[in-house]
N, CA and C atoms as a LAMMPS dump frame, in Angstrom:
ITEM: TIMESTEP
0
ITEM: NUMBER OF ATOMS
357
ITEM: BOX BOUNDS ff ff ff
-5.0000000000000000e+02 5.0000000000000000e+02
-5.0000000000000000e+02 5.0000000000000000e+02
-5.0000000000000000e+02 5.0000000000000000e+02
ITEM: ATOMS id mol type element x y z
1 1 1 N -55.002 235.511 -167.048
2 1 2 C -54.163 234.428 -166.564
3 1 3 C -53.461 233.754 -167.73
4 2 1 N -52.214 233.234 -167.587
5 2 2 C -51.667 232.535 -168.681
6 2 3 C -51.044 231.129 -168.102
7 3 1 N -50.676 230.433 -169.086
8 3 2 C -50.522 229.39 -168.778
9 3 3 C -49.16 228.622 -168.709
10 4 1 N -49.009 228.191 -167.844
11 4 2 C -47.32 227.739 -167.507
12 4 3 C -46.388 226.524 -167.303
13 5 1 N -46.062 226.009 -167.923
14 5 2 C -45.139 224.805 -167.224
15 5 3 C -43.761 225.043 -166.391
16 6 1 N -43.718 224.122 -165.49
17 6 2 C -42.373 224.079 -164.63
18 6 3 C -41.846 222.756 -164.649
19 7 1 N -40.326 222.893 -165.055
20 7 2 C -40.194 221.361 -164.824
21 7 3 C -38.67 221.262 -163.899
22 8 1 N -39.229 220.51 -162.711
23 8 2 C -37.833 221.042 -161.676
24 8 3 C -37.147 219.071 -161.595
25 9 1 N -35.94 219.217 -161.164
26 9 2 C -35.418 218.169 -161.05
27 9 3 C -35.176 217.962 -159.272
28 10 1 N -35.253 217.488 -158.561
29 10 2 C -35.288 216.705 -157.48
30 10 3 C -34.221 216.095 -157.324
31 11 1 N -33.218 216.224 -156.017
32 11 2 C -31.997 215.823 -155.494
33 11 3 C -32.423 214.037 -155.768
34 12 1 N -31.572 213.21 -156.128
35 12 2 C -31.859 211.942 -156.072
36 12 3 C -31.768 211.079 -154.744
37 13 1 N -31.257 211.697 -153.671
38 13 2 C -30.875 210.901 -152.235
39 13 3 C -32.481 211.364 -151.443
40 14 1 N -33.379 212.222 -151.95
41 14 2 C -34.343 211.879 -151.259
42 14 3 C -35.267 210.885 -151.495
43 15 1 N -35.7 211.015 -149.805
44 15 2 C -37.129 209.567 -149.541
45 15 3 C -37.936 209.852 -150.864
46 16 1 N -39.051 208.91 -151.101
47 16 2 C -40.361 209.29 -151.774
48 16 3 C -41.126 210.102 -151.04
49 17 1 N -41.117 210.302 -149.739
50 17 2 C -41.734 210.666 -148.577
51 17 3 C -41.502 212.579 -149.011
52 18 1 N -40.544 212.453 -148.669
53 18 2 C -39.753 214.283 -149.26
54 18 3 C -39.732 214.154 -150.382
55 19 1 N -39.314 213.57 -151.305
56 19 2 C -39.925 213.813 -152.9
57 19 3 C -41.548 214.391 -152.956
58 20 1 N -42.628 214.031 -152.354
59 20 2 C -43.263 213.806 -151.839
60 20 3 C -44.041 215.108 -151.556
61 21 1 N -43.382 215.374 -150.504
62 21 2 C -43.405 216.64 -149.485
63 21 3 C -42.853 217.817 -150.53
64 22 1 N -42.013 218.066 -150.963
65 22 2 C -41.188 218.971 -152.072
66 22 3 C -42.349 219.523 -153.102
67 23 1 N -43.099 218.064 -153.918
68 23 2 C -44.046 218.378 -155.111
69 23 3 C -45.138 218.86 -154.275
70 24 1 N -45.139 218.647 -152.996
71 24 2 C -46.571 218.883 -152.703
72 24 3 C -46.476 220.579 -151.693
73 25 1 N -45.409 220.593 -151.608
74 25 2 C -44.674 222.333 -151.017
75 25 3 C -45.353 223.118 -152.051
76 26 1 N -45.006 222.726 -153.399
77 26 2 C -44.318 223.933 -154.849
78 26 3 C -45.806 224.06 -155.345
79 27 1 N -47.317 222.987 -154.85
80 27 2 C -48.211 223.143 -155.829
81 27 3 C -48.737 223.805 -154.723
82 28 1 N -48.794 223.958 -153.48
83 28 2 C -49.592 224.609 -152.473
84 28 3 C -49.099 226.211 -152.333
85 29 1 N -47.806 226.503 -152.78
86 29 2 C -47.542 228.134 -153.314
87 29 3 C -47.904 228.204 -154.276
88 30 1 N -48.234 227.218 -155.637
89 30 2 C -49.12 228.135 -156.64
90 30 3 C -50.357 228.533 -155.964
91 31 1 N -51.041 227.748 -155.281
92 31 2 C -52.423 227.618 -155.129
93 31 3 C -52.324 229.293 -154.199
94 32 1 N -51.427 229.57 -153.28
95 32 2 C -51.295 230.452 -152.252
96 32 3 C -51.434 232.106 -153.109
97 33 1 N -50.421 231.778 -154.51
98 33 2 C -50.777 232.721 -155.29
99 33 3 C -51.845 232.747 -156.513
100 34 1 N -52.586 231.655 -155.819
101 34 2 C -54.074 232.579 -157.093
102 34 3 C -54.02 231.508 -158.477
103 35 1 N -52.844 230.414 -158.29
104 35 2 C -53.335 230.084 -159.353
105 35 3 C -54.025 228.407 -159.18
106 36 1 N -54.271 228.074 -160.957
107 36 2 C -54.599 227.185 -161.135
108 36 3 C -53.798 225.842 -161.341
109 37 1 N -53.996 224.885 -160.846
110 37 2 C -53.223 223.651 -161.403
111 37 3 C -54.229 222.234 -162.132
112 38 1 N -53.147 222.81 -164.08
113 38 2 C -53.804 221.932 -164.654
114 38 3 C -53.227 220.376 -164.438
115 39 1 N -52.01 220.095 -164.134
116 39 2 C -51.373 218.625 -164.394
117 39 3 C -50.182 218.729 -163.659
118 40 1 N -50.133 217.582 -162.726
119 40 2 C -48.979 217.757 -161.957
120 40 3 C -48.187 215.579 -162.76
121 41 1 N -46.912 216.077 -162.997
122 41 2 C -46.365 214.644 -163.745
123 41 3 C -45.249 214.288 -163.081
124 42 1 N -45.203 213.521 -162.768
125 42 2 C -43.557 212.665 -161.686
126 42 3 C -43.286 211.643 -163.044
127 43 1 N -42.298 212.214 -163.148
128 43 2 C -41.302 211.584 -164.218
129 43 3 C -40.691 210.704 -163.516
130 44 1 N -40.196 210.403 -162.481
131 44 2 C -39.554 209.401 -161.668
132 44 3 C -37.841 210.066 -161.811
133 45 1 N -37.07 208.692 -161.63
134 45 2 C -35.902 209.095 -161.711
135 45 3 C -34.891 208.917 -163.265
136 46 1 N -34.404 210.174 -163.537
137 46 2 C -33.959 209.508 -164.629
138 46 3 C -32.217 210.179 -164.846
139 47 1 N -32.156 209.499 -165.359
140 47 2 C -30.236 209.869 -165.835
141 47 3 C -30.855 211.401 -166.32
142 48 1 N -29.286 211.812 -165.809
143 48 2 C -29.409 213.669 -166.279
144 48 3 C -27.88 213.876 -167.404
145 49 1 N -28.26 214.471 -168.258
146 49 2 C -27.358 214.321 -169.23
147 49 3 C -25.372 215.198 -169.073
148 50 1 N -25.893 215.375 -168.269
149 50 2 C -24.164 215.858 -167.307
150 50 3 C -24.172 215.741 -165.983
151 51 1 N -23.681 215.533 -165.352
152 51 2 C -23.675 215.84 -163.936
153 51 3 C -23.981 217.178 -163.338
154 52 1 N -24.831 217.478 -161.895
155 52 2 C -24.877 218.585 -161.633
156 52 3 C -24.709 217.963 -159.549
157 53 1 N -24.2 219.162 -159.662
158 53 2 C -23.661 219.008 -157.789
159 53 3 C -23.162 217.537 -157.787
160 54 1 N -22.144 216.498 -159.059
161 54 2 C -21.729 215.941 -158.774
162 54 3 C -22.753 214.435 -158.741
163 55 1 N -24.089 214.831 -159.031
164 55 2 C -25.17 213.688 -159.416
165 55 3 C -25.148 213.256 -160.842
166 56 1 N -25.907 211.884 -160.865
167 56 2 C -25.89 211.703 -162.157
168 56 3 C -27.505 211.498 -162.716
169 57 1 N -27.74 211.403 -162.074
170 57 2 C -29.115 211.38 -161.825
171 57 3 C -30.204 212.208 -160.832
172 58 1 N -31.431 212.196 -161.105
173 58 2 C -32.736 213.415 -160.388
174 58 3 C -34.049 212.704 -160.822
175 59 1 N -34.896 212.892 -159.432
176 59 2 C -36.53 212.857 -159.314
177 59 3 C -36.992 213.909 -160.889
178 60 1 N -37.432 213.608 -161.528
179 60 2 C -37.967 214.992 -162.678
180 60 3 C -39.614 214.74 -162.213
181 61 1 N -39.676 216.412 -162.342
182 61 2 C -41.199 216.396 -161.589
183 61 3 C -41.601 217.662 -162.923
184 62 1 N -42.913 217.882 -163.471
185 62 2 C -43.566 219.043 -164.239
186 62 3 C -44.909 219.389 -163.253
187 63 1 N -45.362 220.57 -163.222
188 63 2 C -46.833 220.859 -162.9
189 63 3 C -46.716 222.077 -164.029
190 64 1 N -48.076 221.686 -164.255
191 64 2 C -48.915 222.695 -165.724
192 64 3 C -49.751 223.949 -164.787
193 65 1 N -49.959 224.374 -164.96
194 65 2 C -50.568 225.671 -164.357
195 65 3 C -51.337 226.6 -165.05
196 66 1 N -52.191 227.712 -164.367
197 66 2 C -52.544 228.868 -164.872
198 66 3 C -52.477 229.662 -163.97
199 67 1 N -51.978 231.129 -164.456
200 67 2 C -51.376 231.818 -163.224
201 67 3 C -51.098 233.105 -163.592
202 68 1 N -51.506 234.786 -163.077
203 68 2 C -50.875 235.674 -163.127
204 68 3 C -49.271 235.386 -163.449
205 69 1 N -49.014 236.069 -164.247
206 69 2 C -47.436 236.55 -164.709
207 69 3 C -46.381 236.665 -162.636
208 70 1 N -47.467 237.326 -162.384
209 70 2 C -46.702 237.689 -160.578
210 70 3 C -46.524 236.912 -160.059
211 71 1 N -47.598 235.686 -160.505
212 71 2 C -47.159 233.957 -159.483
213 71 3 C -45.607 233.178 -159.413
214 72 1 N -45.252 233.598 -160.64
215 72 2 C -43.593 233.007 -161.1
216 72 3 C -43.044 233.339 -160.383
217 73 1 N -42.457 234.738 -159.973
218 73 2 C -41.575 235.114 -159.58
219 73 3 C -41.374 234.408 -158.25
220 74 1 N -42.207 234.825 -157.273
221 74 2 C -42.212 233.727 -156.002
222 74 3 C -41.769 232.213 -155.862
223 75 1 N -42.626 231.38 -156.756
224 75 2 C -41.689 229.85 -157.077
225 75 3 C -40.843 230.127 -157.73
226 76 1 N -40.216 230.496 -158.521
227 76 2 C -38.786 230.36 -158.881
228 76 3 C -37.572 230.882 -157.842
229 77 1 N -38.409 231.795 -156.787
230 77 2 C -37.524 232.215 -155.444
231 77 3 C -37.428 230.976 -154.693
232 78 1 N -38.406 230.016 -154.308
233 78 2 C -38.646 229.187 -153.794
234 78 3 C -37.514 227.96 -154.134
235 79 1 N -37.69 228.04 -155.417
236 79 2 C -36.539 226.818 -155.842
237 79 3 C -35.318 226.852 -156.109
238 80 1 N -35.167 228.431 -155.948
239 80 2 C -33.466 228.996 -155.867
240 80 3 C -33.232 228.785 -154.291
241 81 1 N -33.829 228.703 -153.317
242 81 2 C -33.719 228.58 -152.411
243 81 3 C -33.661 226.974 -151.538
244 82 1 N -34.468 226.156 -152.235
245 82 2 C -34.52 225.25 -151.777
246 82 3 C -33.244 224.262 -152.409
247 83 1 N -32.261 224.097 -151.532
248 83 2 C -31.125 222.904 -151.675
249 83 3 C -31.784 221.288 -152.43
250 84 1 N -33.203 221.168 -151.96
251 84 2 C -33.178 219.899 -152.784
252 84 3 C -33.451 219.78 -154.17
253 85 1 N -33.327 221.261 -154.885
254 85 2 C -33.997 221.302 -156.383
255 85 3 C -32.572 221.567 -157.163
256 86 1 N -32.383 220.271 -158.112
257 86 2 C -30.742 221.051 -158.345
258 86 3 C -31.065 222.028 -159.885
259 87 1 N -32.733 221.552 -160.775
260 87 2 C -32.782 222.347 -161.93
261 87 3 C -33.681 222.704 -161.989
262 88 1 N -34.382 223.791 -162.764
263 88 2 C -36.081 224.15 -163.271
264 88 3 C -35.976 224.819 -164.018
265 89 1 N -37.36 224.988 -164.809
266 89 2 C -37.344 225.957 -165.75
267 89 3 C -38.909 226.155 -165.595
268 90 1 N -39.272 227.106 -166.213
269 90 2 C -40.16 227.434 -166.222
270 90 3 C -40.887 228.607 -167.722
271 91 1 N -41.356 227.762 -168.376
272 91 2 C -41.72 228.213 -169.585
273 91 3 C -43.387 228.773 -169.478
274 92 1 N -43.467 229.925 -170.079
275 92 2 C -44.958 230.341 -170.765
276 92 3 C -45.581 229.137 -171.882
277 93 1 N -46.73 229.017 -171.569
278 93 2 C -47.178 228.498 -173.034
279 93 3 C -48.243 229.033 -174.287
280 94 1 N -47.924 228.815 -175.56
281 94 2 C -49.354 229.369 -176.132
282 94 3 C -50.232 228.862 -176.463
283 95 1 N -51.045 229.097 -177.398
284 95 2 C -52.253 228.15 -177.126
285 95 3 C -52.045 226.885 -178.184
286 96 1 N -51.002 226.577 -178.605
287 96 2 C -50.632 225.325 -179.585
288 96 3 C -50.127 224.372 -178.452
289 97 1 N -49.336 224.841 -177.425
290 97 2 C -48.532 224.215 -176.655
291 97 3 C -49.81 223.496 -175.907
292 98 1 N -50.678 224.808 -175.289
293 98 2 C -51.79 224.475 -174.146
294 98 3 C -52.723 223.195 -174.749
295 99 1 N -52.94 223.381 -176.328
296 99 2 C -53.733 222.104 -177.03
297 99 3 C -52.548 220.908 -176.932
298 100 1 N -51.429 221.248 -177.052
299 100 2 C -50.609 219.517 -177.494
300 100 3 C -50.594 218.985 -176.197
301 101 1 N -50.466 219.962 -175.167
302 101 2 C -50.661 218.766 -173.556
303 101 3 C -51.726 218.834 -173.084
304 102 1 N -52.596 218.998 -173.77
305 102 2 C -54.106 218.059 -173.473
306 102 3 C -54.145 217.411 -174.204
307 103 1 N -53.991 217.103 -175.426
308 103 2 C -53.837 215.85 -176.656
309 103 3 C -52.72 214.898 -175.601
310 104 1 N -51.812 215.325 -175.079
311 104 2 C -50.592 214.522 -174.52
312 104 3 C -51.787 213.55 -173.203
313 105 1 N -52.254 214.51 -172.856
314 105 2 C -52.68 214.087 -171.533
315 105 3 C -53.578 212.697 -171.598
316 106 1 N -54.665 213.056 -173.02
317 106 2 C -55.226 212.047 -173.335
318 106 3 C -54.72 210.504 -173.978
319 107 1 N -53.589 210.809 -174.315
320 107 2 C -52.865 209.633 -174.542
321 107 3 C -53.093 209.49 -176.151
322 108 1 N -53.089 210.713 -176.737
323 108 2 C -52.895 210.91 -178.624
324 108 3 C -51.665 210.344 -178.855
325 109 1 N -50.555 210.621 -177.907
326 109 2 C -49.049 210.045 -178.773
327 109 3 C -48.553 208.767 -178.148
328 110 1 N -49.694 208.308 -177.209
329 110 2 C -49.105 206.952 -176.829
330 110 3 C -48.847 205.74 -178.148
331 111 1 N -47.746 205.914 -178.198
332 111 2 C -47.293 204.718 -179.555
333 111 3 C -47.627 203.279 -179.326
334 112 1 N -48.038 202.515 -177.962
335 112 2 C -48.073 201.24 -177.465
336 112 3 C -49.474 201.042 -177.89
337 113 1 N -50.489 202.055 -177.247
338 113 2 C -51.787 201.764 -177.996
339 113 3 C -52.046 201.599 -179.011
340 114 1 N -51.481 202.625 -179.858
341 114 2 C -52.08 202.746 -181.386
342 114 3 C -51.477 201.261 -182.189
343 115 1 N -49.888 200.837 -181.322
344 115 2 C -49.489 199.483 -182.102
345 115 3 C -50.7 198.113 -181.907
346 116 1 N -51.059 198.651 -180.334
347 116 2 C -52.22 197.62 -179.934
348 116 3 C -53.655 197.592 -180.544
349 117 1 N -54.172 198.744 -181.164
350 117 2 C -55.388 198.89 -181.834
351 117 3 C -54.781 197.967 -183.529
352 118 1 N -53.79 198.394 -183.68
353 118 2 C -53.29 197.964 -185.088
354 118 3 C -53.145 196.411 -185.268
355 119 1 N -52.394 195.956 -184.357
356 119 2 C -52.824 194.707 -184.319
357 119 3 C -53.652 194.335 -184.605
């Protein structure tokens, strides 16, 4: 199994409800194909650095994964298909990447704490 990030962007005119429904579609086909889910992250909404379909903005959503190589192909069909996803990507990771977002996860690069311990 290897390990994967996806990071899809979300039409901005949907509910939270279908925002919602969408993140919770894309992690129940990993699960359908066998894999694992390490971290699912809702970025919320944020400015997108050009316009796409005429938006200026998107929901940004990541889920971390572990997963046969064969699991991809299917979600990335999924999100070519689905009208409410206007971007994604979907990267392999190695095992530097797989250590920095568990360091991430734990809150190693939170800069607010470390100013607050310093204090």
């Amino acid at each position: 199994m290897n390990n994967y990030e996806t990071v899809f962007i979300l039409n901005p005119v949907l509910s939270e409800d279908q925002m919602k429904d969408a993140v919770g579609s894309y992690e129940a086909l990993l699960k359908e194909q066998g894999a694992e889910i390490v971290n699912v992250e809702k970025w919320g909404l944020k400015k997108l650095a050009y316009p796409i379909q005429h938006k200026s903005t998107g929901f940004y959503n990541l889920i971390e994964f572990n997963a046969d190589p064969s699991a991809v192909a299917p979600l990335e069909v999924e999100f070519k298909r689905d009208e409410r996803i206007m971007r994604f990507l979907t990267v392999s990771l190695d095992k530097h990447a797989v250590e920095y977002n568990e360091r991430r996860r734990k809150g190693a690069f939170n800069k607010k704490k470390k100013e607050e311990v310093a204090a």
